[in-house]
TORMARTOR-998749 format. One record per residue (C-alpha): residue in three letters; x, z, y. Coordinates in steps of 0.001 Angstrom, whole numbers, plus 500000, padded with zeros to 6 digits. Layout:
! residues N
AlaXZY/...
! end
This chain:
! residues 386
Unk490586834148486049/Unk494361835750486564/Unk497759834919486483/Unk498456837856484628/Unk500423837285481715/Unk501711834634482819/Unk504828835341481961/Unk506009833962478274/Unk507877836068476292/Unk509248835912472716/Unk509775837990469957/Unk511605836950467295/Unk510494837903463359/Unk513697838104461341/Unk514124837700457360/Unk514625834868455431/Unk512790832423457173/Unk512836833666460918/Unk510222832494463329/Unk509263833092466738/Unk505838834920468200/Unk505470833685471796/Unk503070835137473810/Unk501986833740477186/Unk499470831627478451/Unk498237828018477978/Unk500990827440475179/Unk499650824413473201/Unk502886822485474838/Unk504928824616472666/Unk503341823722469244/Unk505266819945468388/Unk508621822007468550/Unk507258825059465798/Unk505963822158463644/Unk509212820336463528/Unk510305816822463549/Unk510042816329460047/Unk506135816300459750/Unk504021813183459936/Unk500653814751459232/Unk499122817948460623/Unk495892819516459203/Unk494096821574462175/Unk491961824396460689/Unk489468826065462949/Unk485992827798462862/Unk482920825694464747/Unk483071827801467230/Unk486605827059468383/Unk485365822501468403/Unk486351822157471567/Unk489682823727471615/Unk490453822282467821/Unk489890818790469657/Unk492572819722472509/Unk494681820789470032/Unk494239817172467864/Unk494572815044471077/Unk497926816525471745/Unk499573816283468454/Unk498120812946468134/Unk499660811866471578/Unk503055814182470731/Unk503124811119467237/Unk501858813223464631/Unk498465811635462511/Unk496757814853462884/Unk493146815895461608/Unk490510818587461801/Unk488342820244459069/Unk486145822872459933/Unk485562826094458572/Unk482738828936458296/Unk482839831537460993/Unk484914835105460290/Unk484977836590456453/Unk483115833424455117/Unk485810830975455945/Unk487943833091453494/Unk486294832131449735/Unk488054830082447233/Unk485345827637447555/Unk486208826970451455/Unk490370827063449969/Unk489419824624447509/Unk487361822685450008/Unk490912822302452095/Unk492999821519448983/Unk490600818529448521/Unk490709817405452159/Unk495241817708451511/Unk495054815863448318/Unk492522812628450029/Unk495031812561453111/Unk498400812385450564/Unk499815815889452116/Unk503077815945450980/Unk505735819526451741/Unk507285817874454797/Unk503601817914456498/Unk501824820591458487/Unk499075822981458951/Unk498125824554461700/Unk495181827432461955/Unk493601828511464822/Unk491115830908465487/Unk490345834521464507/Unk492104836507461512/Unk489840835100458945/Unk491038831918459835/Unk495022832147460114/Unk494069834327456713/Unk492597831233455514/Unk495195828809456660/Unk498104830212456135/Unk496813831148452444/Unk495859827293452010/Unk499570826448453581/Unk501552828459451114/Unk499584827043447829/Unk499286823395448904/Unk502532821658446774/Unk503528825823446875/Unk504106825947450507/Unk504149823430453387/Unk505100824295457013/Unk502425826282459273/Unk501737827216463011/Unk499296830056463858/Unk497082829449467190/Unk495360833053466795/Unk492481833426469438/Unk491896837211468931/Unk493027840133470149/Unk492898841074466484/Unk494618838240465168/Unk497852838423467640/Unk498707841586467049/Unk497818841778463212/Unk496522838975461076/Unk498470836266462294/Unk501962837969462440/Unk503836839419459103/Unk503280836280456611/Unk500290838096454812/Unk497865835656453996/Unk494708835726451256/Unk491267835441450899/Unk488474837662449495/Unk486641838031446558/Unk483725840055445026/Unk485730842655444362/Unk487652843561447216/Unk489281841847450420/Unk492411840200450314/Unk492868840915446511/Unk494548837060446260/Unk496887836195448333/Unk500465834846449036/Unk503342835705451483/Unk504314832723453390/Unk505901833626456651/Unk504518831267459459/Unk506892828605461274/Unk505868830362464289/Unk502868831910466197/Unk501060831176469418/Unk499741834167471516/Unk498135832178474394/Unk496285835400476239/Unk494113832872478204/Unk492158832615474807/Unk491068836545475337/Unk489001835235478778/Unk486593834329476571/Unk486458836831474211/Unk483374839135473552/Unk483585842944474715/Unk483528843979471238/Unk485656842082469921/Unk488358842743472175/Unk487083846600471478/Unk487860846077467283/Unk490993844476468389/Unk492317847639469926/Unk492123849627466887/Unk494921847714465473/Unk496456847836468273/Unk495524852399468874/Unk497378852125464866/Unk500605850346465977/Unk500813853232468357/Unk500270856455465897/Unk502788854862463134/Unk505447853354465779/Unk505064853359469408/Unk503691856654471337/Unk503626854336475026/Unk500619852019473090/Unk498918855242472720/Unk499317856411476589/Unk498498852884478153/Unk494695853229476009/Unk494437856520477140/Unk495218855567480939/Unk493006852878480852/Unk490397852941477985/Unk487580852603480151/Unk488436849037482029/Unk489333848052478152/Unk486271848593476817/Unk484564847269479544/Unk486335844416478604/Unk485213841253481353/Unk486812838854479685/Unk488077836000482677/Unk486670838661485555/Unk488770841604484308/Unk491312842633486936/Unk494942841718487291/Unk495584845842486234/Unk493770845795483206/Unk495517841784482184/Unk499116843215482726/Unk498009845909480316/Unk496354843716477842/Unk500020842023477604/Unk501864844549477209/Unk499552845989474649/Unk499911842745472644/Unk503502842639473041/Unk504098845961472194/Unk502199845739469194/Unk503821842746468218/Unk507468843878468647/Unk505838846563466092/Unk504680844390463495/Unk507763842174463922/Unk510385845068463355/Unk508328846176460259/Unk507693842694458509/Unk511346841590459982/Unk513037843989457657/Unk510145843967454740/Unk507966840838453930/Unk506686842109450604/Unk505550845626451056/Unk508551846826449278/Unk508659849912451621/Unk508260849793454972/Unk505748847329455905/Unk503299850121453632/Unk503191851634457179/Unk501055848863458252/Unk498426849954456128/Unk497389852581458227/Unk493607853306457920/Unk493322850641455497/Unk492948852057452510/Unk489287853028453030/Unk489235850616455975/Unk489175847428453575/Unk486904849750451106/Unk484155850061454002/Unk484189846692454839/Unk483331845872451144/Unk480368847927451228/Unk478947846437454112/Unk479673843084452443/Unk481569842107455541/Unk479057842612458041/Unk481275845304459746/Unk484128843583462227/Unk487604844893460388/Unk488845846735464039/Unk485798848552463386/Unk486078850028460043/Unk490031850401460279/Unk489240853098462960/Unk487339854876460512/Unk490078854359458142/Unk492352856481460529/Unk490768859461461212/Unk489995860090457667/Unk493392859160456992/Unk494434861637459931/Unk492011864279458319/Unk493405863740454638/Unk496984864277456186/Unk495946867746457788/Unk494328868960454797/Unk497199868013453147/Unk498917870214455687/Unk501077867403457197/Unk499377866713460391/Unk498781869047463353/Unk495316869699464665/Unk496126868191468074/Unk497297864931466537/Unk493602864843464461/Unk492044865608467509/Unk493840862505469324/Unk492888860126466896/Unk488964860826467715/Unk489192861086471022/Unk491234857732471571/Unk489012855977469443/Unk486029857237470730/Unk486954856566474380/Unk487255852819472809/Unk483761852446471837/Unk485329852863467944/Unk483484854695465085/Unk485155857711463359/Unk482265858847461319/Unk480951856838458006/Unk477507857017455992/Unk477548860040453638/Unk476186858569450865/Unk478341856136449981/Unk481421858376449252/Unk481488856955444825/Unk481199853631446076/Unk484064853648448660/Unk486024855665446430/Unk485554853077443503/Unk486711850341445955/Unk489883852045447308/Unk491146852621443305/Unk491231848631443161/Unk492956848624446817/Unk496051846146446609/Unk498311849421447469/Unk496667851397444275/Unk499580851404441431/Unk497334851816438189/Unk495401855096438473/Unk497532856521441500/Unk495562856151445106/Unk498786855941447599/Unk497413856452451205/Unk499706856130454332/Unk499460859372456221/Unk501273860829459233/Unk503338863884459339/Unk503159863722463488/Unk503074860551465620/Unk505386857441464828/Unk506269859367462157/Unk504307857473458893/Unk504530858764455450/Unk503100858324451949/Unk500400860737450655/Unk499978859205446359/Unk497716860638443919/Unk496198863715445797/Unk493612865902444108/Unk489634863852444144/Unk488942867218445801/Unk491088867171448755/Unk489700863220449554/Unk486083863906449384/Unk486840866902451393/Unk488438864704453939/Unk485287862329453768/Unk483438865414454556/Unk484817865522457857/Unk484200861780458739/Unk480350861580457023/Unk477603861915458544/Unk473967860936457673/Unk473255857040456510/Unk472399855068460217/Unk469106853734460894/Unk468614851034463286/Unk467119850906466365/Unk467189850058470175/Unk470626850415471828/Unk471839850784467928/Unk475459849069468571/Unk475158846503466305/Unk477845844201467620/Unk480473846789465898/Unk478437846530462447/Unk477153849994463018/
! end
């Protein structure tokens, strides 16, 4: 265990309804004063896996006055169904939830997903607090006031914005947390870097083996104070994007980065992929659409693979399954009718929009990131979905 990160920092997300990201350790004293005065009853959403720390949580709001409950949720993509949302909305309606009350998630994406989703439709938005446990979750899910769930079709595809009343980055959740899921983690953080922040993109390089070596609670005191300033970084990314657009209107497009066929590749593995995973395949094909397109340099292609691979991260995809990720990405929540828009980059931190290009120029770009359909086997990293 370290001290590292000890340190608590906020960054503030500004807009119409401000709130504050903190980021530290062993936070949970913080969480009475983001959920307000004005609540009497707190709903705690959390996977099974997090029972313990849900129960922590529930004693303290409990002895901080609040009548606070728990209602447990599937594990990852399950949790986000609208059977499990309507499954909440029942539990709200028995306890007489009323707008001044509060929610508060805690757990991985799918989860602060989930909750915050279930926050803003319950009496069309009641106060929430995110308690994300992820590496993936701080620096993405749980920051921005994106929240949905899935459906057949596609990921995400309902959803509301319903900016949090603030979010909890406690890093001494990561001591825990699996190798690999710190390692699909880092690919949101690798995409803050390429559409935003160069320095992300030089701290993974200096130290992407002790990263994905992750150790969890043994890792050194080096590789901490660069976990934390990876989060932070990444957050003061996300926060300056979502600060200045909440809907997608422009800007926060940017965020999309390796999405488009990110989201589409998670759909064809029915969710059995993690989402760090597939979004890193997302980038270098977006990379390799924006050189074809002749807006990207070589070198800056080149760099996408090479971080990524020094993660652990795949950059290739199954061949065969170019018609099927092609007819996902035309019903992507960024498509506008027939037109496929794609978030490219003309160099580093400098993001742009690539809409409608010619079918030939994508599959060409697929070309470069296919390769022939896996089979399984020993050493076969499955914890990645691959």
């Amino acid at each position: 265990m370290t001290d590292a990160g000890s340190t608590t920092t906020r960054v503030t997300v500004t807009g119409a309804s401000p709130y504050d990201v903190v980021i530290g350790r062993h936070l949970l004293g913080e969480l009475p004063g983001l959920i307000g005065p004005a609540a009497r009853k707190v709903l705690v959403i959390h996977p099974a896996a997090l029972a313990a720390t849900a129960e922590v949580i529930h004693e303290d709001l409990r002895a901080a006055g609040y009548d606070a409950y728990l209602a447990e949720v599937p594990d990852a993509e399950e949790a986000k169904t609208a059977q499990v949302a309507a499954f909440l909305w029942g539990i709200l309606g028995q306890l007489d939830f009323t707008r001044s009350d509060a929610i508060v998630g805690v757990g991985g994406g799918a989860t602060t997903d989930l909750a915050g989703f279930v926050a803003a439709t319950w009496l069309r938005g009641v106060r929430t607090v995110l308690v994300p446990t992820t590496l993936l979750a701080m620096v993405d899910a749980a920051v921005g006031g994106k929240t949905g769930i899935n459906t057949a079709e596609g990921k995400n595809l309902v959803g509301a914005f319903h900016p949090p009343a603030g979010v909890l980055c406690d890093l001494a959740a990561l001591e825990s947390l699996g190798r690999w899921d710190l390692v699909a983690g880092l690919a949101e953080v690798v995409k803050t870097g390429f559409i935003a922040d160069p320095q992300i993109l030089t701290l993974v390089e200096q130290h992407a083996d002790s990263l994905r070596e992750w150790a969890g609670a043994d890792a050194a005191p080096e590789t901490w104070d660069v976990l934390a300033e990876l989060v932070e970084r990444s957050v003061r990314v996300k926060a300056a994007v979502v600060g200045e657009d909440l809907r997608e209107a422009g800007l926060r497009e940017i965020l999309n980065y390796g999405h488009t066929l990110g989201h589409a590749i998670e759909l064809s593995e029915r969710y059995q992929w993690r989402h760090g995973a597939a979004v890193a395949v997302g980038m270098v094909f977006a990379a390799e659409l924006a050189r074809l397109a002749g807006k990207l340099p070589d070198d800056v292609v080149d760099r996408h693979r090479a971080i990524l691979t020094s993660l652990g991260l795949p950059v290739t995809y199954r061949g065969d399954r170019w018609d099927q990720l092609l007819s996902a990405m035309r019903r992507d929540k960024k498509s506008r009718g027939d037109l496929l828009r794609f978030v490219v980059l003309d160099d580093v931190a400098e993001p742009t929009r690539l809409e409608g290009p010619d079918p030939a120029l994508l599959a060409a770009a697929y070309a470069e990131i296919s390769k022939e359909p896996p089979t399984r086997g020993p050493g076969t990293p499955v914890a990645l979905g691959l």
